[in-house]
MARKE-524479 format. One record per residue (C-alpha): residue number from 1; x, z, y. Coordinates in Angstrom, 2 decimals. Layout:
! residues N
PT   k       X       Z       Y
PT NUM       X       Z       Y
...
! end
This chain:
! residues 381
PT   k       X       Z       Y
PT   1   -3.03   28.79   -2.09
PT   2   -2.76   30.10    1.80
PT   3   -5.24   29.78    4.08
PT   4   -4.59   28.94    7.82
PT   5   -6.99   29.43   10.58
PT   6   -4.67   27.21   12.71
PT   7   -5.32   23.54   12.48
PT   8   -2.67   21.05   11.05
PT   9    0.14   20.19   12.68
PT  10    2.20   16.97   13.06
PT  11    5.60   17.30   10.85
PT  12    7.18   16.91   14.08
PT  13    5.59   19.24   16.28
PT  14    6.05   21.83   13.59
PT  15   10.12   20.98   13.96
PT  16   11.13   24.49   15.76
PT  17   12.27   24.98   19.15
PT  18   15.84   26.21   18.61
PT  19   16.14   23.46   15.31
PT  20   15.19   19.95   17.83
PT  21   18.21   18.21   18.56
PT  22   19.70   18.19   15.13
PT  23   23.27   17.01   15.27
PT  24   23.45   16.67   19.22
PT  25   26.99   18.44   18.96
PT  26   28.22   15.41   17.13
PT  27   26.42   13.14   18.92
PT  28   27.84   14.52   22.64
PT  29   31.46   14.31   21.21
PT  30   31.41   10.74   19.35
PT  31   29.86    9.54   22.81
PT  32   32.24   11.16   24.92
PT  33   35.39   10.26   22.50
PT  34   34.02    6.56   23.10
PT  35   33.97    7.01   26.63
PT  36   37.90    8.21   26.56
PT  37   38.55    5.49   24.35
PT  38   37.22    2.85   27.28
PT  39   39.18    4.27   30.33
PT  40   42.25    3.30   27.85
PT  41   41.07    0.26   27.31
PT  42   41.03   -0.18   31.42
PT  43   44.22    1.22   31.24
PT  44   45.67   -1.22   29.05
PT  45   43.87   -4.03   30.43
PT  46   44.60   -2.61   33.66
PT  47   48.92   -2.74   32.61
PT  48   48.29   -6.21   30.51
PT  49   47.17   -7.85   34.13
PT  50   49.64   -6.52   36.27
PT  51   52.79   -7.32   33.30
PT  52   51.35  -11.37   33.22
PT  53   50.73  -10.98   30.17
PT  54   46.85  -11.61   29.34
PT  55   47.68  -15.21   28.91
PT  56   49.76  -14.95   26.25
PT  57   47.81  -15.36   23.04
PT  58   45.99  -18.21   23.73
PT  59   43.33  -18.30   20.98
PT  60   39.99  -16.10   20.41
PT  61   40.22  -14.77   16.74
PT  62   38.18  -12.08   16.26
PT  63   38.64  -11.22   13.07
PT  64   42.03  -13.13   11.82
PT  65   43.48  -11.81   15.35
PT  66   44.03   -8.57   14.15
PT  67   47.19   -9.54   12.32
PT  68   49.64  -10.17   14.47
PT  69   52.84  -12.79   13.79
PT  70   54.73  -11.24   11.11
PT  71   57.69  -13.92   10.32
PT  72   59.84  -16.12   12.30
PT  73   58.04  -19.42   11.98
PT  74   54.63  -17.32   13.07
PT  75   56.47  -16.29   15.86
PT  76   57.66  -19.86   16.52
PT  77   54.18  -21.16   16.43
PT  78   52.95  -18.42   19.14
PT  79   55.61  -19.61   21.22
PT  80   54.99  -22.98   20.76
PT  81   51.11  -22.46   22.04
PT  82   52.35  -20.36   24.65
PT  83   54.66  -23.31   26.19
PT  84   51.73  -25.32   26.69
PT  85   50.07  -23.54   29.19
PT  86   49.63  -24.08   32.59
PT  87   51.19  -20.16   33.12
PT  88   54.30  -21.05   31.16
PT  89   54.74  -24.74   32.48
PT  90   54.35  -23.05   36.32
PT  91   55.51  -19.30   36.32
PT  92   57.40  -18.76   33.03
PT  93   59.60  -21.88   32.22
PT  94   62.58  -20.41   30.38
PT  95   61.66  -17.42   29.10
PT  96   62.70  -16.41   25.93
PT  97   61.62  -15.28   22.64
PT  98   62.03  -11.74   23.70
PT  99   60.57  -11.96   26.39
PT 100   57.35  -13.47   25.00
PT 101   56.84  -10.97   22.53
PT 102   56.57   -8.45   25.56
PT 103   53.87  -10.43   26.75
PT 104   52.45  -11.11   23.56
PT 105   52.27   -7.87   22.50
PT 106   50.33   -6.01   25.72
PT 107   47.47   -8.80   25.05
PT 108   47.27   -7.77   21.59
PT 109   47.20   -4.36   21.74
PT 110   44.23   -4.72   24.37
PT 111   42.30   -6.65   21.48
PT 112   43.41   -4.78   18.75
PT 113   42.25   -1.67   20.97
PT 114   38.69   -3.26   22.02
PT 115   38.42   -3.80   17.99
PT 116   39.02   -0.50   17.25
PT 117   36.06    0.68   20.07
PT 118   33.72   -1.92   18.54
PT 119   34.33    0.06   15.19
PT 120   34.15    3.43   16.45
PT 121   30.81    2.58   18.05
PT 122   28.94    0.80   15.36
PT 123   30.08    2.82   12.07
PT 124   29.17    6.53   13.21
PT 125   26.01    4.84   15.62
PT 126   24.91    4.12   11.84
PT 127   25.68    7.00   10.01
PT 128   23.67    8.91   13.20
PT 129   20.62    6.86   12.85
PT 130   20.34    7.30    9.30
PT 131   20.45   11.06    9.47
PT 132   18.25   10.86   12.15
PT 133   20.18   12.49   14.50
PT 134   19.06   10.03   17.26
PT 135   16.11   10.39   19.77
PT 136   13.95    7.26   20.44
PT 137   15.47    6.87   24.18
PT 138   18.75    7.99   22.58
PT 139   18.73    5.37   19.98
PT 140   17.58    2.60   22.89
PT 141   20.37    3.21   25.40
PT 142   23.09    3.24   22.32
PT 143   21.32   -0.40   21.22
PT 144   21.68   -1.55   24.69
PT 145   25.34   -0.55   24.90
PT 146   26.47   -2.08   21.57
PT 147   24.78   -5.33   23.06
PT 148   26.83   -4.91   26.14
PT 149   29.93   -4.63   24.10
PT 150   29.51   -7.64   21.97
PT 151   28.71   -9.48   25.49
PT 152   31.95   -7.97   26.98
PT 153   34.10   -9.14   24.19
PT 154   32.24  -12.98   25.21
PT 155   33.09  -11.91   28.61
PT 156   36.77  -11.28   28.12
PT 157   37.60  -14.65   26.17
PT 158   35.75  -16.49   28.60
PT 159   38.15  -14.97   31.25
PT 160   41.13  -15.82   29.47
PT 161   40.36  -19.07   28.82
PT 162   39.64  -19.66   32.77
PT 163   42.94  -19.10   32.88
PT 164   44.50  -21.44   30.65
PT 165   42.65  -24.53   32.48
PT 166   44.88  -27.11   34.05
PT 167   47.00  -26.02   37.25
PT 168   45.45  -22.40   36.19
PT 169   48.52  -19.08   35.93
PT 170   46.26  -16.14   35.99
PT 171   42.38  -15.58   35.01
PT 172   39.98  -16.29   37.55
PT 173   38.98  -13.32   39.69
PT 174   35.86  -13.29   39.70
PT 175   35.14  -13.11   35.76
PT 176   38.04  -10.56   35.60
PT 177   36.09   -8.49   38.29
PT 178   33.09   -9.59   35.98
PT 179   35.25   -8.35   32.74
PT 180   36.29   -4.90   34.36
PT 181   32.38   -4.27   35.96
PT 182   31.04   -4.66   32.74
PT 183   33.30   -2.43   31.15
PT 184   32.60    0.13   33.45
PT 185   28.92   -0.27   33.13
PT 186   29.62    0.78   29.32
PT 187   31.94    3.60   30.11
PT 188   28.61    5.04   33.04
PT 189   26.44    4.35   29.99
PT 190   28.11    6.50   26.85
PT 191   28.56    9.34   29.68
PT 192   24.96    8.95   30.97
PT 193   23.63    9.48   27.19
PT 194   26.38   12.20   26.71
PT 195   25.35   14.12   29.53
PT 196   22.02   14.29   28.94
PT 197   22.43   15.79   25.20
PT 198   23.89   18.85   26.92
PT 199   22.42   21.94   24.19
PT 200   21.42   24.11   27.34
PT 201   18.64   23.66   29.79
PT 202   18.68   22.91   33.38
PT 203   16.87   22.55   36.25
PT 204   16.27   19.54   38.01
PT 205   17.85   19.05   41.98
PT 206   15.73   19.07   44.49
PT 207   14.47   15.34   44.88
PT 208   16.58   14.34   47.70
PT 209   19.75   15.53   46.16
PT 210   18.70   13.69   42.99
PT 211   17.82   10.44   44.49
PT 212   21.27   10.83   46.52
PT 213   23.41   11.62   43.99
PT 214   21.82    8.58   41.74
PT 215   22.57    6.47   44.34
PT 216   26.75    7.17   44.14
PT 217   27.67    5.79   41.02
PT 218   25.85    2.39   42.26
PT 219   28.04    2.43   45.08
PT 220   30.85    3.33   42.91
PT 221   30.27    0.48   40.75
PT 222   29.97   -1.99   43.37
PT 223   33.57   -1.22   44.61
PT 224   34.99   -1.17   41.06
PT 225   33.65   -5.05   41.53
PT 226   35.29   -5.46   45.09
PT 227   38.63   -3.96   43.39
PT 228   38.63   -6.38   40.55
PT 229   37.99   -9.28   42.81
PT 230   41.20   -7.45   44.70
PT 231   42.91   -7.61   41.84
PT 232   42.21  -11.30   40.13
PT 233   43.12  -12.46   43.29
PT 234   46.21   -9.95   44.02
PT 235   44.79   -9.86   47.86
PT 236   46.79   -6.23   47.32
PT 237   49.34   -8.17   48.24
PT 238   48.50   -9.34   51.66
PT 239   48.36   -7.37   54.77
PT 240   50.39   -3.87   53.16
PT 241   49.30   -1.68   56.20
PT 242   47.24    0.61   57.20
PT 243   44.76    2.03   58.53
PT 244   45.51   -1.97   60.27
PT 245   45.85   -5.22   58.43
PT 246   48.99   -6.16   60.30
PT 247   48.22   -4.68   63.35
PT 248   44.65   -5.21   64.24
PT 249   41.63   -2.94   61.91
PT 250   39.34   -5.77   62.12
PT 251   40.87   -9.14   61.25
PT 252   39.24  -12.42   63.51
PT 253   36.89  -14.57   62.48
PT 254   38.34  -17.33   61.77
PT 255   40.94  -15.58   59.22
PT 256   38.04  -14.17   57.34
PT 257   35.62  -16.85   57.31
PT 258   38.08  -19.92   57.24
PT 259   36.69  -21.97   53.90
PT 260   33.70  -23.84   53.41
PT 261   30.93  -23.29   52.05
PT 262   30.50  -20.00   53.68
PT 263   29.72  -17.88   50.26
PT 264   33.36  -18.87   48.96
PT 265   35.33  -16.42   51.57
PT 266   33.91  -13.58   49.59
PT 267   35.63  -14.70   46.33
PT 268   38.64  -16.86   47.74
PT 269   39.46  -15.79   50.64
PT 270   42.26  -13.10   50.29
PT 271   42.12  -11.57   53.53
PT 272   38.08  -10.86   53.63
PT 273   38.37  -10.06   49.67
PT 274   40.77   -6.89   50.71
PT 275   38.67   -6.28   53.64
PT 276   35.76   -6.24   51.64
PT 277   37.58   -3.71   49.61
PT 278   38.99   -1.73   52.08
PT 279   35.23   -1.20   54.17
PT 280   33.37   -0.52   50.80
PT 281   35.81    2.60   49.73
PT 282   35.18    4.57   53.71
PT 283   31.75    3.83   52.75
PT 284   31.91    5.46   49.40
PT 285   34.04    8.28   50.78
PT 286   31.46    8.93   53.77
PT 287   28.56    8.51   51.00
PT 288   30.27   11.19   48.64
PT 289   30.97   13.81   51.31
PT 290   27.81   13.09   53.25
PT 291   25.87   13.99   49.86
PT 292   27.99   17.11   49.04
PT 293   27.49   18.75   52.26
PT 294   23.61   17.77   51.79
PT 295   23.84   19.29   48.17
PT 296   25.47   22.66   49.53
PT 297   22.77   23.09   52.00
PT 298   19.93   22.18   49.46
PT 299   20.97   22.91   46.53
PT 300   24.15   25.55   46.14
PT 301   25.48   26.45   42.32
PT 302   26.15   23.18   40.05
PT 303   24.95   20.59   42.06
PT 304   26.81   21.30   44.95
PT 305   29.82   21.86   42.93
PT 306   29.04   18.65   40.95
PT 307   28.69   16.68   44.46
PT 308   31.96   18.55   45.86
PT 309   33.78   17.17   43.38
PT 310   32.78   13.84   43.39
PT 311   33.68   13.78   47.18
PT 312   36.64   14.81   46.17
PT 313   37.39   12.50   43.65
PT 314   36.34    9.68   45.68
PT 315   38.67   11.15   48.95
PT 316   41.87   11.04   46.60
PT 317   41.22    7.75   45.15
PT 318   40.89    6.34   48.60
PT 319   44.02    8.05   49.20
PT 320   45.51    6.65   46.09
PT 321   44.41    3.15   46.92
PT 322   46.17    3.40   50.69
PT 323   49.39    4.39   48.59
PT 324   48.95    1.40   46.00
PT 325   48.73   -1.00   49.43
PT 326   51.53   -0.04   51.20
PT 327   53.84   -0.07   48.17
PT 328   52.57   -3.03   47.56
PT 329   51.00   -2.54   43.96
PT 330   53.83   -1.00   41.87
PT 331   52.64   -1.18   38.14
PT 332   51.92    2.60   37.80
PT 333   50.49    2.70   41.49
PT 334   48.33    0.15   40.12
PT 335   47.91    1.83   36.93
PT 336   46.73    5.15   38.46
PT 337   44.26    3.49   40.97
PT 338   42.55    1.65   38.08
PT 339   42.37    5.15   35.51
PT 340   41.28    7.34   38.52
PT 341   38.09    5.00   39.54
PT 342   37.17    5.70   36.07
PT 343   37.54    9.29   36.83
PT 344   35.27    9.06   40.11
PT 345   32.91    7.07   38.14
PT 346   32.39    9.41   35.56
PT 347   32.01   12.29   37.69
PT 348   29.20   10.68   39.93
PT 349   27.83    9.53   36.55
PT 350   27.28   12.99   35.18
PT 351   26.10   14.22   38.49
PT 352   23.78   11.72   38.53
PT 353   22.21   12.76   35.30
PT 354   22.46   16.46   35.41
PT 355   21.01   16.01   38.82
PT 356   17.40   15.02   36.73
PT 357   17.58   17.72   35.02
PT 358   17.67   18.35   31.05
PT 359   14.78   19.83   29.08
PT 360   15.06   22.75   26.78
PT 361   15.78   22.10   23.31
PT 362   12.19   21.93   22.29
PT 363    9.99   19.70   19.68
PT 364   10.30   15.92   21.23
PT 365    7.78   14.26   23.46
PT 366    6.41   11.22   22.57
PT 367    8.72    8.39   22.50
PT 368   11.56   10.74   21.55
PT 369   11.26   11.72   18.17
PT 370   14.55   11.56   15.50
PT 371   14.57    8.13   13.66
PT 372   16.62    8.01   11.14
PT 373   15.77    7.14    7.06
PT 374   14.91    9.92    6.49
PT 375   11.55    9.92    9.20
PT 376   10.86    6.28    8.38
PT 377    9.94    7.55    4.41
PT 378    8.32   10.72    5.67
PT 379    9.51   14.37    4.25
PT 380    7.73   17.29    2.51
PT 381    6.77   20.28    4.15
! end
């Protein structure tokens, strides 16, 4: 028997500094393999829009989906519930076998691809918790993103089905912009968590740069919004000049505000809906490079190189975007501009969270302690 003059301690507390975070390696590359996993899903979304094609299967199957036709007569049947929508009736009359298997087979491998997400979230999410490899907060943001990604898959069959209403060839553009937000949302979340299980230390930004640089992926969020609503709509179609919109910067009044009720410009009206679009990214731009020349001054080493290349980022997007326009949305121009506001997003993202600074790996605080099986049935010393 050993006698201690120090009083008890909690089994947690007693967890050593340089043992807390058990696992975080893992952790940091299962979230960050998720979060490449979702800019391909963009991406494929992102090529399945611009091809015509997310029409083409025409029923929500979750599970039976994932087989796709495998004779003749299942390909016949496809077909058949193809030819009775609106898109085929209006746009597509005539097309062939051939060429519906095209189609069908970019909307499938988007499902089949948001399936295979769902499954690479929720297995090792509950092999984590079990070991207790995940931190209270941890384990709350990763709950909150699963229930975003059941919600998205909602999301995205509601959007298809908008557009297989009568008189209806594409998906309406607001729930796609609502479809591509919310995946976005998910892809700021995994790299939020990611970032912040970094294994070293570091210091928090001075709390200007901080509140600035939480403030860009906002910003970039709301003009991955304006872009969908670009896109739904293809407004990228209209007015391929610039910096003009055929010859004047600043389109009258009446050509931006020309449908009643007021509210419905912003979502129908294809000239204000690029314009929109087109204001929002100089703003981001001027936001991003304002910020890095603020974190330079304030705060030189990684947060001014984190904020220098964000402004970056942003800059050639914008320029990317200006390209896309005048070329009048090319599918890989299209592609690209889609992928790289993934990019800017995730770089503001991680700048934003760095910015706050992460703690040494020490025993948890309060409300951050491992949960896993294991803790719930308590251990011996």
């Amino acid at each position: 028997m050993r006698l201690s003059t120090h009083p008890p301690l909690d089994r947690f507390d007693a967890v050593p500094a340089a043992s807390y975070r058990p696992g975080q390696g893992p952790v940091r590359a299962w979230l960050y393999g998720l979060a490449v996993l979702v800019v391909a899903m963009v991406a494929i979304g992102g090529a399945t829009r611009l091809t015509g094609s997310g029409l083409s299967i025409t029923e929500w199957r979750p599970v039976t989906g994932v087989v796709p036709p495998l004779s003749a007569a299942d390909w016949a049947v496809e077909f058949d519930k193809y030819r009775d929508t609106p898109q085929y009736r209006i746009l597509n009359q005539g097309i062939g076998l051939d060429g519906f298997k095209t189609l069908y087979w970019w909307e499938w491998g988007h499902r089949l691809l948001g399936r295979i997400v769902g499954l690479v979230f929720f297995l090792p999410f509950a092999w984590f918790w079990i070991r207790g490899m995940l931190g209270r907060r941890l384990l709350i943001g990763l709950l909150g993103l699963g229930l975003l990604g059941g919600l998205q898959g909602a999301i995205g069959w509601i959007m298809v089905a908008s557009g297989l209403q009568p008189g209806m060839t594409a998906v309406a553009p607001l729930k796609l912009a609502l479809h591509l937000t919310t995946a976005s949302l998910i892809l700021a979340g995994l790299v939020w968590l990611a970032a912040g299980t970094r294994p070293r230390a570091l210091a928090p930004a001075p709390e200007p740069v901080r509140l600035f640089a939480g403030l860009l992926p906002v910003l970039v969020l709301i003009q991955i919004w304006l872009g969908g609503l670009v896109a739904g709509s293809k407004a990228g179609l209209l007015y391929n000049t610039w910096p003009d919109m055929d010859g004047v910067f600043v389109p009258p009044a009446r050509v931006l505000f020309d449908k009643v009720p007021l509210i419905e410009n912003f979502i129908d009206n294809l000239a204000l809906v690029q314009f929109n679009h087109r204001l929002f990214a100089y703003l981001v731009v001027l936001a991003a490079l304002a910020h890095a020349v603020q974190a330079v001054r304030a705060a030189p080493g990684a947060a001014a190189g984190r904020a220098m290349g964000v402004a970056a980022l942003a800059t050639a997007q914008m320029g990317l975007g200006i390209v896309t326009l005048l070329l009048q949305v090319p599918l890989w121009a299209g592609l690209a501009h889609q992928v790289f506001a993934m990019a800017v997003l995730i770089m503001a993202t991680v700048h934003a969270r760095l910015s706050l600074g992460v703690p040494a790996a020490a025993a948890p605080e309060a409300g951050d302690v491992p949960i896993g099986l294991e803790t719930l049935a308590g251990r011996s010393a």
